[in-house]
N, C-alpha and C positions, 0 to 999 in steps of 0.2 A: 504494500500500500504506500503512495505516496503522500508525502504529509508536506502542508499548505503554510507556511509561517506568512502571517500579515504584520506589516509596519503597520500598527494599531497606533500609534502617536502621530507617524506624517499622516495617514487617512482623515483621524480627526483636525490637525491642525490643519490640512489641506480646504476641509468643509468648513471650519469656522474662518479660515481667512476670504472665504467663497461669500459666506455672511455677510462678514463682516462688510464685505465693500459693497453687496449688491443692497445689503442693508441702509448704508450711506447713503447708496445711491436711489432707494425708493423714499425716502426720508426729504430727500431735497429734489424729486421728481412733477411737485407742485408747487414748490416754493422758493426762494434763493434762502430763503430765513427760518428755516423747522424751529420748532421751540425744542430742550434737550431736551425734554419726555418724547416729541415727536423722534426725535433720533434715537434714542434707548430703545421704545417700544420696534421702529424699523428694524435695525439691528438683529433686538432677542430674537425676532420674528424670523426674519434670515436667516441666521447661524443654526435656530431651530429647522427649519425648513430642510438645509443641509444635512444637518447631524440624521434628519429622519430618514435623511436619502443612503446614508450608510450604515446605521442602526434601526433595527430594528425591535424598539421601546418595546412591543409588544410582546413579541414572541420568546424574549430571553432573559431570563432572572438574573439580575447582575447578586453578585455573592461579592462580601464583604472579605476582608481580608484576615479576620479572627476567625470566621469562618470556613474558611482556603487554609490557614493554620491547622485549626483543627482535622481536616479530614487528610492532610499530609501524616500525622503523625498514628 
């Protein structure tokens, strides 16, 4: 069997810097002057949007690292 290693850090930082600017960029898409709420809320929304595009929230129990401890030992 072949086994899959993913860069699980560059994937994520890849989708939040993808956010991050399309976020900006929907933020000041009707205005030259967003208020910060308007750019924070753009933004979250973004970086969310990505992150969904590579995770899948749904389907996989993230385990905690006490947790991951435990069943190593």
């Amino acid at each position: 069997m072949t086994k899959l290693f993913m860069r699980v850090y560059s994937i994520i930082d890849d989708a939040v810097e993808k956010g991050v600017n399309f976020g900006m960029y929907r933020a000041h898409k009707h205005t030259s002057t967003p208020s910060e709420d308007a750019i924070k809320e753009a933004i979250q929304s973004a970086v969310m949007d990505e992150l969904t595009e590579v995770i899948d929230f749904d389907k996989y129990e993230v385990i905690d690292s006490t947790e991951t401890d435990e069943r190593s030992n």
